[in-house]
N, C-alpha and C positions, 0 to 999 in steps of 0.2 A: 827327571820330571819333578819340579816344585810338588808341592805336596798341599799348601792351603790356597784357597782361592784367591787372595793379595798377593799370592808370587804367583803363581796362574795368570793374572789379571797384570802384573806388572811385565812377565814374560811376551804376553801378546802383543801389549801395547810396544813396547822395544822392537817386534812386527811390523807394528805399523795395522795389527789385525784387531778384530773385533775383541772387545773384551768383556760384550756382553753374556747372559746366560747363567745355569749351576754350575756347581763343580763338575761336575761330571762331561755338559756340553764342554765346557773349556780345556777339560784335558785332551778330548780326544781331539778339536779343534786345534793346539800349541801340536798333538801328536802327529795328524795329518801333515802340518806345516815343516814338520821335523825330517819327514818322510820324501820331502820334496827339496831336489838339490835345489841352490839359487840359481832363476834360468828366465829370460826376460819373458812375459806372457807371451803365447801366439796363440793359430786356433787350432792345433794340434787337440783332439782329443774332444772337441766340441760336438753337439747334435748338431747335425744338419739341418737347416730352417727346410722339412718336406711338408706335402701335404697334412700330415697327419698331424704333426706339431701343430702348426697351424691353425689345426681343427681346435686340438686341446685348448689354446690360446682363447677361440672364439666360446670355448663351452667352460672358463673361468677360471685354469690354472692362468700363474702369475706370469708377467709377460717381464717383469725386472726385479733385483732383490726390494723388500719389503722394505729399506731403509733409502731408495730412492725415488726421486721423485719424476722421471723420463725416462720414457718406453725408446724415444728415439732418438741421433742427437746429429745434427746436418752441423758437421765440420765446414767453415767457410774460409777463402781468401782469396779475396777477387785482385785485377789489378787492374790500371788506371791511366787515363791522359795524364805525363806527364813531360815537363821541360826542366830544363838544368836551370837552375840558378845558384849560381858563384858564391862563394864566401867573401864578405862575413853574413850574405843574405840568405844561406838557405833555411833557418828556420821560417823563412815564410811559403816555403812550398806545399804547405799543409794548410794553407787557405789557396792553394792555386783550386780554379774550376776544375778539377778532376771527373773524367765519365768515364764508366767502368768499361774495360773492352776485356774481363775474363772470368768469367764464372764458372770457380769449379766448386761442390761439391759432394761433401764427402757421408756416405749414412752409415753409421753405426748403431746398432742394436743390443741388447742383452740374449745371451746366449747358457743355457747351463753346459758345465762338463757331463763327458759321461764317467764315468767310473775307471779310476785310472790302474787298481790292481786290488787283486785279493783279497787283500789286506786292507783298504780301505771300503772294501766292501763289506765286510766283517764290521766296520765300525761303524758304518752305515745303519746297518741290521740291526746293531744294539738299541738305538736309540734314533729311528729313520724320522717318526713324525718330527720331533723336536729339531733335528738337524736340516729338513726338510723347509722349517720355517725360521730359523735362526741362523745357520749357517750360512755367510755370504761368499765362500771359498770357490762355492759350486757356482757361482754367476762368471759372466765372462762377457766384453765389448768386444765383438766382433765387425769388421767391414761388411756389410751387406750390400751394397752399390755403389756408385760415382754418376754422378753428372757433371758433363763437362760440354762449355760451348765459349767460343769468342762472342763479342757483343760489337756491334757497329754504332760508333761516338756518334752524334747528331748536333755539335756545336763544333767542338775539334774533330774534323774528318779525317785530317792527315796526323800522321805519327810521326813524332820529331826523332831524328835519329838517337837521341838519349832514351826515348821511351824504349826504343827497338833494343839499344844496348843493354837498359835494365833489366827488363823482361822477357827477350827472347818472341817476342810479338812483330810480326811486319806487319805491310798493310796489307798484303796479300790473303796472311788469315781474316783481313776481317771484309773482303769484298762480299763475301756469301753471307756474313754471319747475320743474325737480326738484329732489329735495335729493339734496346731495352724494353720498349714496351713490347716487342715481340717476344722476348728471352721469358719475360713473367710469364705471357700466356703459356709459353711452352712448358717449363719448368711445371706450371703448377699441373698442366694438360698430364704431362709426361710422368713429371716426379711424385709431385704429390699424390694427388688422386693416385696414383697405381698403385704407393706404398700404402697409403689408409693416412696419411701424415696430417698431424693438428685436427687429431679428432678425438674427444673422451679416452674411448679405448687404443688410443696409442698417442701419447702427450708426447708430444716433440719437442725440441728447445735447439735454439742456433748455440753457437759453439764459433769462438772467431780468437785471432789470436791478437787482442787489443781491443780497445772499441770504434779504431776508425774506417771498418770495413763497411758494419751494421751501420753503425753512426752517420758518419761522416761521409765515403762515397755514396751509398746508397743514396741520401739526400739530395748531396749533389747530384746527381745523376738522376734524379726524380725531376729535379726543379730542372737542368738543361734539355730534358726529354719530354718536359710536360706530361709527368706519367706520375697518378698518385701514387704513395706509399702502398704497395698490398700489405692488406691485412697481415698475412702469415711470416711479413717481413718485419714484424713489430711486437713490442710486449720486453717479455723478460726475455734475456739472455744470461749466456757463460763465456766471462771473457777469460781466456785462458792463461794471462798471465797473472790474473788478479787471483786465478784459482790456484796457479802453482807456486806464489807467493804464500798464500796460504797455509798449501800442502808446507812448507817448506821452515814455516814459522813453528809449523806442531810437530814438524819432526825436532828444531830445537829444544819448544819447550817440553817434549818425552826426554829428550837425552839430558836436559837438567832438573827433570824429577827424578830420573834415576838415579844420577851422584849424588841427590840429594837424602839424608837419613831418612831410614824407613819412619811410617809416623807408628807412633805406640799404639798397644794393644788396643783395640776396641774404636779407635779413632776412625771414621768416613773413609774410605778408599777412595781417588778420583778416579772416574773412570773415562776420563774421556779419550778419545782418541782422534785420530785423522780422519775417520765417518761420521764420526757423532761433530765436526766443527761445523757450527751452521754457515748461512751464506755473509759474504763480505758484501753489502750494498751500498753501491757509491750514490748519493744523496744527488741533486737535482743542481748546487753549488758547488758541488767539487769537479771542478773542470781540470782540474792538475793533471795530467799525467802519469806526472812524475811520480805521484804521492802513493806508497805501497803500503799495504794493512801491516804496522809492528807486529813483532817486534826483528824483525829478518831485516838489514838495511839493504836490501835490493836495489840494484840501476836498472832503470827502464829503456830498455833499448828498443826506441821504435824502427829499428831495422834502417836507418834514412840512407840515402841513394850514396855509393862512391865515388868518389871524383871523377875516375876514369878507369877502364880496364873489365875487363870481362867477368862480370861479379859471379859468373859460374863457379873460380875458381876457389870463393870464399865456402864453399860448401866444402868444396873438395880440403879446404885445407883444414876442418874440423879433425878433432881427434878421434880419431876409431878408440870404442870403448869393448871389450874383451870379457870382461868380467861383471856379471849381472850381480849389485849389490842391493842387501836389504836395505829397509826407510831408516834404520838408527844410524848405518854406515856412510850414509849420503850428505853433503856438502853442499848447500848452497851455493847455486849458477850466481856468477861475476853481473851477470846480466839477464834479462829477460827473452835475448832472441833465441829463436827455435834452435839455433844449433849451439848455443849455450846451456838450453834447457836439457834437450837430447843428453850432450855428455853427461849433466850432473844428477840424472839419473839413472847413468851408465847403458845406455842405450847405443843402439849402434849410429854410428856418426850422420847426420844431413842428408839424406837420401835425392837427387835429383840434382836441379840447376834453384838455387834461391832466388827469389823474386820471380818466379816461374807459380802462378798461382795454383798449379793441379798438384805441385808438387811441395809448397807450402802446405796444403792441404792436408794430405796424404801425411806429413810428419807433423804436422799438429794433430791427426789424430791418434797416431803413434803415441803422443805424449798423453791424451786426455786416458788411452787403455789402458796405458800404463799407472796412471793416475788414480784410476777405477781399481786397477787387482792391488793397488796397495790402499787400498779399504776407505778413499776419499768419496767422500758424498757430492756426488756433481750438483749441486744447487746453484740458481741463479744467483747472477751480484751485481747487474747491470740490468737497465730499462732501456728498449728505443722507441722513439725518441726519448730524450733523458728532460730535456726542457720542460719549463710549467706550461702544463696542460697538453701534454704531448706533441705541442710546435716543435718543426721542425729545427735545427741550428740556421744562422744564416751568416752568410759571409759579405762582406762590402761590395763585392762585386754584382750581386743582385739587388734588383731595381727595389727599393722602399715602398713597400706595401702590394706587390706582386708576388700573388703567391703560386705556384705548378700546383693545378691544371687549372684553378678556376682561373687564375688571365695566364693566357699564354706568353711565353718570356721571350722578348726580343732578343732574338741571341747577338744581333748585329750590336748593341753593346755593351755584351760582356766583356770582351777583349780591352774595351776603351778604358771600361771602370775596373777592370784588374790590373790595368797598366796605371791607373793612375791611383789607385790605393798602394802598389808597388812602389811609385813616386813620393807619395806619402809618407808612407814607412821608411825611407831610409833616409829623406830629409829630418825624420825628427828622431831617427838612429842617430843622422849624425850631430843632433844640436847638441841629443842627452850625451853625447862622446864628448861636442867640445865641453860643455859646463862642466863635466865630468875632471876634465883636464885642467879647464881652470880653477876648479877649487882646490886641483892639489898642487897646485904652482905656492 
């Protein structure tokens, strides 16, 4: 056991744990963690959300640790109309008319443990107030529900057989389903209101894995439905790869302040850690993508469609990971997709069919809980809409100066004006090719 609070404070941080507090909090905190094989979070051990909890919540105990800023956190990834287009053109399928036909879902909550043995009861006792309001060990992200529905397209009615092979989607799920503007009513009838969500005493935040779910379908899919933005689909968000970019930059720079010489006596200790890094906010002009907060040089892999073949299989071919390793021992993921991320923080491999949006889900939030027990502060880093003055994006395929719901949008042509922005685009692909070629003749 270190012995001064600077090897205390540099022991936690190697953690990945809090390294706030006295001497005294920090020992027994590094002590607890000591106590505890490596074992990936679950909810082994957790309160049960009953009545009585409940109660406490509504009469002023804390409803999340004190160093975060959401009581609740809707895990999202919806999926979408779409059609194959060929190389060298698919980056343009991210301006295709997309409408969303899957919404699923995911709610998580904070939960404390109960008391895992004896022994840590014992430590408890010593010093309960203080550990009570400093220690984050005791918090815990647990599932608390799922909502799940298909959505019925209102411009594209039929599924192209490539959507059906991406996603796992016929049309048959979606002859019953509703349309968008039905899904909102319900969701918010069903989900919200019953959970208390986007209310003071329970702050919520979406949670999506990239920004084109919030962003980008969502819009789309407002302007084809004639259906405004709701509210509760807007403001700040947590985009999850900008968040485990993050995580992932402060676990480098922990591992090179520690090879790095202690500083001399009496010198500032830093204390920061992977909770205490505030949020990464992407500015209103950075449209990029591609662009990841340094100093971690990250690929952004927005997951884009495969050529052909049953994409269920690319899940399946992730590698099962065995052994639950701490945040010093962890290696930055090659890339930013889920089942990139999953391995490199040793988590168990892709869970489901990918491109299957419940099940997208479901392992995004795998990744956000995991992200939580190793002491990262889930703070917003994105705005939707992100445009000045909260305008929506718009695409060439919509009519100039028609906006959902005040004029309604002729859908009859959309088709015309994405086929000929399509035309567009690869006419002046191919001029910048030839000039390209003749100046290196």
């Amino acid at each position: 056991m270190p012995s001064t609070v600077t090897d205390l404070r540099a022991a936690l941080a190697a953690l990945s744990l809090d390294s706030r507090g006295n001497k005294d909090t920090l020992k027994k905190r590094l002590l607890r963690a000591s106590k505890k094989s490596p074992s990936p979070p679950s909810q082994a051990g957790l309160v049960p959300e009953t009545e009585t909890t409940a109660t406490t919540k509504r009469q002023g105990r804390p409803r999340r640790p004190h160093d975060q800023q959401f009581d609740s956190f809707l895990v999202f990834d919806v999926e979408a109309t779409c059609e194959r287009i060929d190389e060298p053109w698919g980056k343009f399928a991210f301006a295709y008319p997309n409408e969303i036909i899957e919404w699923p879902v995911v709610l998580l909550q904070w939960q404390r443990s109960t008391v895992g043995s004896q022994d840590d009861q014992d430590d408890d006792d010593d010093d309960h107030d203080e550990f009570e309001e400093e220690d984050q060990d005791s918090w815990h992200l647990v599932q608390v529900d799922e909502f799940h529905s298909f959505v019925k397209p209102t411009w594209a009615n039929r599924l192209s057989s490539f959507c059906t092979e991406l996603t796992g989607i016929t049309q048959a799920d979606l002859e019953t389903a509703p349309t968008f503007s039905g899904l909102c009513d319900q969701f918010h009838r069903d989900f919200i209101q019953r959970h208390g969500l986007f209310t003071p005493d329970n702050r919520t935040v979406w949670v999506t894995d990239g920004p084109w779910d919030l962003r980008d379908f969502v819009a789309k899919t407002c302007y084809l439905s004639s259906t405004p933005r709701p509210a509760w689909l807007a403001g700040e968000i947590i985009d999850l790869r900008l968040l485990t970019s993050l995580f992932f930059a402060t676990v480098k720079k922990e591992k090179k302040k520690a090879r790095s010489p202690s500083p001399p006596s009496g010198a500032p200790v830093p204390t920061s850690t992977a909770a205490s890094v505030g949020p990464t906010t992407m500015t209103e002009n950075e449209q990029d993508d591609n662009v990841l907060p340094p100093p971690v040089p990250l690929v952004v892999d927005p997951t884009p469609a495969p050529p052909s073949g049953d994409v269920s299989s690319l899940a399946a071919s992730a590698t099962t990971t065995t052994d639950y390793l701490p945040s010093h021992l962890l290696t930055a993921p090659a890339t930013l997709s889920l089942p990139s991320v999953l391995a490199a923080l040793s988590l168990p491999a892709f869970q489901g069919r990918l491109h299957s949006g419940l099940a997208d889900a479901r392992n995004a939030s795998r990744i956000l809980i995991d992200l939580a027990a190793r002491g990262m502060s889930l703070a917003p880093n994105r705005r939707v809409p992100e445009s000045g003055r909260g305008r929506e994006r718009r695409w060439p395929w919509m009519e100039p100066g028609r906006r959902a719901p005040e004029n309604r949008v002729d859908l009859g042509t959309v088709q015309q004006r994405w086929e000929e922005y399509l035309r567009k685009e690869k006419v002046k692909e191919g001029q910048i090719a030839a000039l390209a070629a003749a100046a290196g003749q």
